[in-house]
N, C-alpha and C positions, 0 to 999 in steps of 0.2 A: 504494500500500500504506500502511496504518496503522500510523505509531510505537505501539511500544508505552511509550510516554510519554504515552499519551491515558488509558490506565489506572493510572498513576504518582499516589499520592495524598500522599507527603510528597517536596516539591522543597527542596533547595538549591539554592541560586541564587546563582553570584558574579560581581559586574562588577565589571570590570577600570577601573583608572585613569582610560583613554584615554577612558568610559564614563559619568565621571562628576566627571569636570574640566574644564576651560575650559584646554585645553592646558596642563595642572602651576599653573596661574593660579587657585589656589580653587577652590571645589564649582559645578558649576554647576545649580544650582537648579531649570532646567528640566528638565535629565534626570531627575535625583531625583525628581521627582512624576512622570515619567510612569512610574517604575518602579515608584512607591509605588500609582500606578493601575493599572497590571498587574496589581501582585502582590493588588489589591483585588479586580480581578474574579478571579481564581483562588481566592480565598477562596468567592467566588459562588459555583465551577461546584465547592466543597468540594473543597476541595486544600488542606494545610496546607506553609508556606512557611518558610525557614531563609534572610536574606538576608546572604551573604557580601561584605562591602562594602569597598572602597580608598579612599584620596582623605583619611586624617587628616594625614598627613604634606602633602600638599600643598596642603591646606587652610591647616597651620600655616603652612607657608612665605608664604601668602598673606598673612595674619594678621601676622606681625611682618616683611613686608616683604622676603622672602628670595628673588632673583631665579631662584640656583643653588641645586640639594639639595644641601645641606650633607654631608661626610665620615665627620666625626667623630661619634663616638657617642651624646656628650653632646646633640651640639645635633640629632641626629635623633631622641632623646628628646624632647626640649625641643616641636621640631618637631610630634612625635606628640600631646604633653599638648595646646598648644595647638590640635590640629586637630581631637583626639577630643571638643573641647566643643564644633563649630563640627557637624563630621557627625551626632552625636548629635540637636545642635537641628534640622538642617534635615530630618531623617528623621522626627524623630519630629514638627513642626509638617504635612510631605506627607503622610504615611502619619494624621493628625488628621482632614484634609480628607477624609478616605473612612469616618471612624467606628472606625477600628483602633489600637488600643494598639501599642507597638514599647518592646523592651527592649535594653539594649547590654551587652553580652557579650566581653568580652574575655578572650584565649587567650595563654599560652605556650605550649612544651611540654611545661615540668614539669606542668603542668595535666592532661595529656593523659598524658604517662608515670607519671604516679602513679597508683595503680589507685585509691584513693580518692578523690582529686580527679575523677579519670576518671567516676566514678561519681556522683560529686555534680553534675558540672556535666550529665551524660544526664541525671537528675532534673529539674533546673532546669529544662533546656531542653524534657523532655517535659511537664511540669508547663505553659510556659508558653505549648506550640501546644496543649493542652487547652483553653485560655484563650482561646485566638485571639489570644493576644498574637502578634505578627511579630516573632523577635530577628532585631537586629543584630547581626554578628560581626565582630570584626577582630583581628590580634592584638595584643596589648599593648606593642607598642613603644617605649613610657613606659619600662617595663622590663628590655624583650628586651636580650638580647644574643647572641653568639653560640654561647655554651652550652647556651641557653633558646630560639632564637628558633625560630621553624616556616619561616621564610624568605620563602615568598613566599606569597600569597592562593589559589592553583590547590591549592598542598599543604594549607593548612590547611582551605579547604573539600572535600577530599575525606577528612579527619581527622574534619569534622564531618559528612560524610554519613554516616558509617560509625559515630561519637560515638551520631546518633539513628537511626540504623535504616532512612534514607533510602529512597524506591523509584529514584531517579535524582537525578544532579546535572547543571547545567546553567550551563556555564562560556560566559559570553558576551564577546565580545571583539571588538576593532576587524575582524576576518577575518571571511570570511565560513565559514572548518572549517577541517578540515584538508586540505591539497593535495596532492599525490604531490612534488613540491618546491617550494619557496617560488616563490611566482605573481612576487614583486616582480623577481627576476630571471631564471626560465622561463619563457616565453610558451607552451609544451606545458604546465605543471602544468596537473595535472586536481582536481577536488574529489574528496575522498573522501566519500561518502556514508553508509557503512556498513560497518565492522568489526568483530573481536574485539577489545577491549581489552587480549587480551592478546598480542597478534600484534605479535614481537620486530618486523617490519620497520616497525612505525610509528614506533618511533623514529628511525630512518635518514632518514622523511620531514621530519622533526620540524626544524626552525631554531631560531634564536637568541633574543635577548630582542628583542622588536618597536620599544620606544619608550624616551626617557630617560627620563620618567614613573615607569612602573611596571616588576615587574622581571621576572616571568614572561614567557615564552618559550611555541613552541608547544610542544616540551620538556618544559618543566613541567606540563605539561596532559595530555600522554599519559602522564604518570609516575598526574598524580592520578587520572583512568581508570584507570588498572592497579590501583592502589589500593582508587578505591572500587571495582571490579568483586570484588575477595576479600571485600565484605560486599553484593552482590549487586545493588547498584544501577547502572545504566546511565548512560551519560556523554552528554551532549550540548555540542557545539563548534559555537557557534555566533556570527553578529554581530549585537553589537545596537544597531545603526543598523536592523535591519528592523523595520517596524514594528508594535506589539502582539506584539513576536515569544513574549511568554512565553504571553499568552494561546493565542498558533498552537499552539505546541508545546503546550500541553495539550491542545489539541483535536483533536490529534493528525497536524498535517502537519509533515510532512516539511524540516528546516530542516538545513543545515551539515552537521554529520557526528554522525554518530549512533554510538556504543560501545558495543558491546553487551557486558555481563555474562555468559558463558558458564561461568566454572568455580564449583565447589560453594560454596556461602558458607561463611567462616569461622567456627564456634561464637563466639559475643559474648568469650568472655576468649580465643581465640587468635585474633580478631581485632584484641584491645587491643594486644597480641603483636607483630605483624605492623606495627602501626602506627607502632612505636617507629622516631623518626630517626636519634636518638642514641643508643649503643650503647655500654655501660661494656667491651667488651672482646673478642678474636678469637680463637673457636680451629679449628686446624689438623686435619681430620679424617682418618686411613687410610681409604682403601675398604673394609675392613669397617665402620668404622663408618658411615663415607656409606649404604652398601647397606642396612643395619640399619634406618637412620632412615628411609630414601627408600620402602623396600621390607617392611620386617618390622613397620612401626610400633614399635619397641621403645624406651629412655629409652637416652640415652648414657651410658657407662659411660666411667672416665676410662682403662682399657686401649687405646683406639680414639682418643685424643686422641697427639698430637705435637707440638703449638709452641699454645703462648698469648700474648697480647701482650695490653696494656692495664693499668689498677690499677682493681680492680671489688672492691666485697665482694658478701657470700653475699645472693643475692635481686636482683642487680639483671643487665638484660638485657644478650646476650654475642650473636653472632653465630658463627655452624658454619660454614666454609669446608670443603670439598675440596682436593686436593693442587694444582687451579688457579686457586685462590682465585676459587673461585666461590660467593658464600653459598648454603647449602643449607637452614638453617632458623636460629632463633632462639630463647631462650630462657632461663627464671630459673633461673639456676647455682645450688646449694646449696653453693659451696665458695668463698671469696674467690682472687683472683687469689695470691697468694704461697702458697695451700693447693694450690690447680689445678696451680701450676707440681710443687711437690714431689710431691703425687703422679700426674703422666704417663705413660702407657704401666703403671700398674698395674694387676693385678686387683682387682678390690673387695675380696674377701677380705682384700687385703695392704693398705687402706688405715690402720686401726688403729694398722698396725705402723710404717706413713711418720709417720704425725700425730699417734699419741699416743691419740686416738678417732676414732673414726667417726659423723657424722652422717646422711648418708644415703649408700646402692651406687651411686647417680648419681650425676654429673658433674648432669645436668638429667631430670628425670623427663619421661616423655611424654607425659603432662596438663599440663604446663608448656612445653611445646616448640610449635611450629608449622614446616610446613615452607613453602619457598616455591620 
């Protein structure tokens, strides 16, 4: 049977560490061009390409001489600066050798949680596969921290498949998919060939981080499938030790595991929504209000709330629990955290009389909300 990844016309593509270092030992220069001649002939058979790429930091380490990855935050910046001048050159001299431009592209999250920033970098980046420019993406770890950072490469490329409107992403990795349980200690594990990305027990399947290297897990991977499957692209788990594997997959056989995209896509702004990691704050919903949202479509009102936690002002994103704190949806508050708390358990009507004025009858309107 034919992936429907033979019909897939904008890819992301992110390799992993393991993928494209010389074991945490610098770039290793031969992998890089033969991925830079992959992604060349996929350009041939028109395909436009988004390369999510790892290896600054270990690059750096390389570069000033650093056996071990460093701890501290400082010097895994440091680490980063010097490494993102090292993968930038070597991408962009392989990807030279085939007649293709490559641009570098660097992510936090605020980039991403900001709706304008959000907006300008989709621009950029459609503007520059118009171009047939190839970007480079990694995130900005020069400046990440933990408040900023997107974490690990599996999460931020399925931020950017979803960023451009992707038709599939295609996570490649020392594995060769995903298995029913990790192969290195079941000798039953089977391959999994084909599922729903959104099918709760693949996480069950799912292990831990693979290598000191890089930091993604298989874990991370069926998070970022889940992910991009709410902006309708299909996930591919695959290794790339096989060889020409991206040209195969475009041509439509059958490699690793395949994730299939089955639920509705997210409208573009409640998929921006959805996207958010970081979350200015919690609130506690009664089952009416759950049922309301899950079932009525209707906007949250602050009578149907009961515990809020966090310090958020008005407009930034909050997360809707249930009574078993189980997130229900997400969304831009119109009332900051110390307004939320006072007026609880009110009717709209009586807001006024808690605050003094009223800006909006929501707690979160339902053009502003997303459920998940």
């Amino acid at each position: 049977m034919t992936s429907p990844l033979k019909t897939a016309r904008r890819l992301v593509v992110k390799v992993g560490s393991s993928l494209v270092t010389n074991q945490g030992q610098g770039l290793d220069r031969a992998a890089l061009a033969r991925w830079a001649a992959q992604i060349a002939q996929l350009r041939k058979l028109n395909r436009e390409a988004v390369l999510v790429s790892s290896g600054a930091i270990a690059e750096g380490m390389q570069r000033l001489g650093w056996r071990k990855r460093p701890h501290a935050v400082n010097e895994l910046q440091a680490a980063a600066a010097v490494g993102q001048m090292g993968l930038a050159q070597a991408y962009e001299s392989c990807f030279r050798e085939h007649g293709l431009l490559t641009s570098q592209i660097l992510l936090t999250h605020d980039d991403l949680s900001d709706r304008k920033r959000y907006l300008n970098a989709r621009s950029a980046l459609r503007t520059l596969l118009s171009l047939g420019v190839i970007p480079v993406i990694n995130e900005n770890d020069t400046v990440a921290t933990d408040e900023i950072r997107v974490g690990d490469n599996d999460t931020l490329a399925s931020l950017v498949t979803n960023l451009v409107e992707a038709d599939a992403l295609i996570i490649l990795t020392d594995q060769t998919g995903l298995f029913s349980a990790d192969p290195r200690r079941n000798t039953d594990a089977t391959l999994i060939a084909e599922a729903d990305a959104g099918d709760p027990a693949l996480e069950k399947m799912a292990g831990g981080a693979g290598s000191a290297i890089g930091l993604g897990g298989m874990l991370t991977k069926i998070t970022a499938a889940q992910r991009a499957a709410r902006g309708g692209a299909h996930t591919l788990i695959a290794s790339g030790h096989e060889p020409d594997v991206l040209v195969r997959i475009a041509q439509g056989e059958r490699i690793g595991t395949l994730l299939l995209a089955k639920s509705a896509t997210l409208a573009a702004r409640k998929q921006w929504l959805a996207d958010h990691l970081q979350l200015r704050g919690q609130l506690t919903l009664d089952a009416g209000a759950v049922k309301a949202l899950q079932s009525g479509g209707k906007s949250l009102l602050p009578i149907g709330v009961y515990a809020v936690s966090g310090d958020f002002g008005r407009g930034e994103v909050v997360s809707c629990h249930d009574a078993s704190n189980r997130e229900i949806a997400r969304g831009l508050i119109n009332y900051s955290a110390a307004e939320t708390r006072r007026i609880l358990r009110t009717p709209s009507g009586e807001i006024e009389a808690k605050l003094g004025y009223v800006g909006e009858a929501e707690l979160i309107h339902r053009d502003d909300l997303v459920l998940l």
